[in-house]
C-alpha positions, -999 to 999 in steps of 0.1 A, spaced: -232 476 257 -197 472 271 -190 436 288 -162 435 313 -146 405 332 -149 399 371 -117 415 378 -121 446 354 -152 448 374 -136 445 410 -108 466 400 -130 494 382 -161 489 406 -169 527 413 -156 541 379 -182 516 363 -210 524 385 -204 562 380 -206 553 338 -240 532 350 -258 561 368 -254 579 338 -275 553 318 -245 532 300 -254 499 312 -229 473 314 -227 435 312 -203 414 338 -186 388 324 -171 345 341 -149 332 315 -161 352 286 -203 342 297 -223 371 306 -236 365 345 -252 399 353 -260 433 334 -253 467 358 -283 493 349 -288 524 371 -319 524 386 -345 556 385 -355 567 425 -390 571 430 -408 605 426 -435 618 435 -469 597 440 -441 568 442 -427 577 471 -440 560 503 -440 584 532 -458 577 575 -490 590 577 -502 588 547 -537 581 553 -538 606 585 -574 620 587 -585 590 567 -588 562 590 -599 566 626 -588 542 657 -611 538 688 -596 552 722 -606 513 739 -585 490 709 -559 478 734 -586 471 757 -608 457 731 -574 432 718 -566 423 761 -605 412 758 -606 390 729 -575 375 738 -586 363 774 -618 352 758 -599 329 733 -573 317 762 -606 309 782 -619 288 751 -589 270 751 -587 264 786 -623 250 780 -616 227 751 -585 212 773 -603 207 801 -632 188 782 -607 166 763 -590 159 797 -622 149 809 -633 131 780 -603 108 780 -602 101 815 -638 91 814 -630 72 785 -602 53 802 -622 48 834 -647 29 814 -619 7 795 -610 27 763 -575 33 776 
């Protein structure tokens, strides 16, 4: 496997990346160490491939989602609201009685 220095590499850049995508790998070299090797990578094929709507036909959605997500949302911002109010409450009990 060939090993060139940074500046080979910057100077050379597409030249070696043409000799990559052909399969010869090559190793780039700061001050004679070995930092990184340059391999050409394989595109996907095939069942690889990820492509939108994928799973159309397979899964279903009900017409009422958004309504059924605005629901469950107010119901947990009304639980909230709930749990404040009662810890409010709690403490300002607690401070009428001396606690605070």
């Amino acid at each position: 496997m060939k090993t060139v220095n940074i500046h080979q590499a910057k100077t050379q850049l597409s030249k070696l990346i043409e000799q990559a995508s052909k399969g010869e790998s090559f190793i780039i070299a700061k001050a004679g160490k070995p930092v990184v090797r340059v391999t050409a990578l394989s595109a996907p094929t095939g069942a690889q491939v990820r492509r939108l709507g994928f799973m159309a036909g397979q899964i279903s959605v009900p017409d009422d989602l958004i309504a059924w997500v605005r629901r469950r949302s107010s119901e947990c911002s009304a639980r909230k609201r709930s749990a404040v109010a009662h810890e409010t409450a709690a403490g300002y009990a607690s401070s009428l009685v001396g606690g605070g």
